[in-house]
N, C-alpha and C positions, 0 to 999 in steps of 0.2 A: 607247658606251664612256664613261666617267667618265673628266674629265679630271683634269689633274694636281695642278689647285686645290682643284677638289670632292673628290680623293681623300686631300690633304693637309687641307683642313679636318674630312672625315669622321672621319681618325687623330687629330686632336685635337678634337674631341669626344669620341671615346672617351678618351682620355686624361682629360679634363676629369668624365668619369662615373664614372670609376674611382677618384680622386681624392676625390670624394664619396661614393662607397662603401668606400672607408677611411680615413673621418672627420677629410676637411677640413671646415672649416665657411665654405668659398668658394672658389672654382678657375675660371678662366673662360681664354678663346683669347684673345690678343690679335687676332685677323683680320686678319690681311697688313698689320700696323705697318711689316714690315720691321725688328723691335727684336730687342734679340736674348734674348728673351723670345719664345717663342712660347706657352706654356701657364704659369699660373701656380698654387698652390694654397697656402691659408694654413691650417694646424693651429695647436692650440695651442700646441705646444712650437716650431713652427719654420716657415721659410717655402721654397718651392721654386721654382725657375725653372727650365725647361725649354727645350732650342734641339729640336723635332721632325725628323724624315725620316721619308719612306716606307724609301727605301733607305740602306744604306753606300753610301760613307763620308761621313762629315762631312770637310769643308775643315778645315785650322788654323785660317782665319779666324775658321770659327761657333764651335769649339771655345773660341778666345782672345774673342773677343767676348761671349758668357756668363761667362767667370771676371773678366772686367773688370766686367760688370755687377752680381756680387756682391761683387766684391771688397771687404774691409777691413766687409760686413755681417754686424752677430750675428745667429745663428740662422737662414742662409739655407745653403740646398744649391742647387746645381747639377749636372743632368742631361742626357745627353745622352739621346733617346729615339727610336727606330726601330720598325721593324714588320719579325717575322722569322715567316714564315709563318701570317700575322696573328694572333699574338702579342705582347704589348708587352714592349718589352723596354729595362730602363732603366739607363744606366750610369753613375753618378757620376763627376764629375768636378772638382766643388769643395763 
């Protein structure tokens, strides 16, 4: 059984492939910084930081911890992103 690092690294590698298949031109995992970044991707027009789960819910903390991390930057999005019947599924939040 895969545990629950390897299953959370695996979701974001996908994450980070996906990313490159619709034309970041760099996206990479932080690996267990602990930041509240855990996936990041940089397009031309804008930049993305992601907080990942396997499952719901996110804490307020991860939630607030990501909008703090962009806060007051141009051209950054923040998402919050999960795995829904292994599906990615991504929901903005700043």
């Amino acid at each position: 059984m895969i545990n629950k690092y390897k299953a959370g690294a695996n979701f974001e590698r996908r994450l980070v492939k996906k990313f490159l298949a619709d034309g970041a031109s760099w996206s990479a995992r932080t690996a267990g910084s602990h930041s509240a970044i855990d996936v990041c991707a940089l397009f031309d027009t804008h930049f993305i930081g992601c907080q990942c789960q396997i499952n719901l819910p996110f804490s307020v903390g991860k939630k607030q911890a990501l909008i703090e991390a962009l806060r007051g930057k141009e051209y950054c999005e923040g998402y919050l992103v999960w795995r829904d019947k292994n599906k990615i599924v991504m929901e903005r939040i700043y």
